[in-house]
Residue frames relative to the residue before (quaternion, step in Angstrom):
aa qw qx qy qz dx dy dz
X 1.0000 0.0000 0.0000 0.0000 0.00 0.00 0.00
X 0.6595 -0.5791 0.2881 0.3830 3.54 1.16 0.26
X 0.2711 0.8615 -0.3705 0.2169 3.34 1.31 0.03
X 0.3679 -0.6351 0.5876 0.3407 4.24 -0.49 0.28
X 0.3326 -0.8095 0.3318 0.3520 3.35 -1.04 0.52
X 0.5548 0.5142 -0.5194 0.3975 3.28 1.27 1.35
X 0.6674 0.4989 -0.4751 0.2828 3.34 0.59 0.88
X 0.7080 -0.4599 0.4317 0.3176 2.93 -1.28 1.24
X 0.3265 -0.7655 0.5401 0.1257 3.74 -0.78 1.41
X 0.7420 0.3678 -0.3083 0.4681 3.46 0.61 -1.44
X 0.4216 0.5412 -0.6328 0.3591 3.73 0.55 0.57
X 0.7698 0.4389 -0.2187 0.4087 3.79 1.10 -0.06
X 0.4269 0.7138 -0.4213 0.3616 3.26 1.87 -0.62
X 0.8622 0.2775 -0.3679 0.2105 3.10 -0.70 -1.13
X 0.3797 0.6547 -0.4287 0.4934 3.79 1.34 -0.92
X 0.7657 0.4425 -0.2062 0.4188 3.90 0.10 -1.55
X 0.7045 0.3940 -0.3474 0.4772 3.91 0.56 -0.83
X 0.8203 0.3467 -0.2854 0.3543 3.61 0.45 -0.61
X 0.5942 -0.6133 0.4377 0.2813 3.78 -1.19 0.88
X 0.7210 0.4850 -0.4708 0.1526 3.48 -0.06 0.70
X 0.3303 -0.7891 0.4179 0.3058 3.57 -1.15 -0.40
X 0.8970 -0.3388 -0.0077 0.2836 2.69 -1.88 0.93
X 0.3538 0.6882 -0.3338 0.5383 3.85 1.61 -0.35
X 0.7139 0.5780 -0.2876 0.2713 3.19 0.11 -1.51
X 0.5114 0.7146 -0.2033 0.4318 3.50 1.84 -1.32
X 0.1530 -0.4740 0.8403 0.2143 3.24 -1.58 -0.31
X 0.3339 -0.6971 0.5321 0.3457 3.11 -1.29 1.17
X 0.3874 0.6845 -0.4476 0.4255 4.00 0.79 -0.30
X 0.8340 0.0854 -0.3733 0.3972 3.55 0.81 -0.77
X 0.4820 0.5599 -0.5593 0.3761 3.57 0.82 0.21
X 0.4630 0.5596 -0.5191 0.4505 3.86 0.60 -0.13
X 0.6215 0.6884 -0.2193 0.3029 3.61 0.44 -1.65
X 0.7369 0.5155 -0.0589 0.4334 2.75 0.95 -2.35
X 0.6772 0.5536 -0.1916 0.4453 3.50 1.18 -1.52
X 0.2458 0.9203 0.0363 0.3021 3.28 1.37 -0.88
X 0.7267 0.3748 0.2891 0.4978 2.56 -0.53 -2.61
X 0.7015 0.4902 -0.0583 0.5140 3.61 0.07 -1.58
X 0.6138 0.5310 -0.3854 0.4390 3.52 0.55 -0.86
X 0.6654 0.6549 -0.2230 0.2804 3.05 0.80 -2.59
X 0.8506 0.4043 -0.1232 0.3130 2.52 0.51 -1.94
X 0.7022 0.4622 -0.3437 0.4185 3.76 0.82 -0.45
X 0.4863 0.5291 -0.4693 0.5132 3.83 1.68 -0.29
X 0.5550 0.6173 -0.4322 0.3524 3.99 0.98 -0.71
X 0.8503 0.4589 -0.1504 0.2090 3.07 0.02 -1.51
C-alpha cells in the first residue's frame, strides 16, 4: 500500500481488512485512531 519502511503497518490493518466505509466510523474514532498512529510512528 505504499507505506515507508518506518511506519508502523498495523496502524492501518484493521481499517484495511474489513469491508466498510468511511460512514461506518464515528468521526471521534477516526480522530483517536489518527492520533494514536501519529504518536506512535513519531515514537519509534
Amino acid at each position: 500500500i505504499g507505506l515507508s519502511a518506518s511506519t508502523i503497518a498495523s496502524s492501518f490493518g484493521r481499517a484495511i481488512s474489513e469491508n466498510k466505509e468511511l460512514s461506518d466510523y464515528r468521526p471521534e474514532d477516526i480522530s483517536l485512531s489518527l492520533l494514536r498512529m501519529i504518536s506512535y510512528n513519531i515514537g519509534q
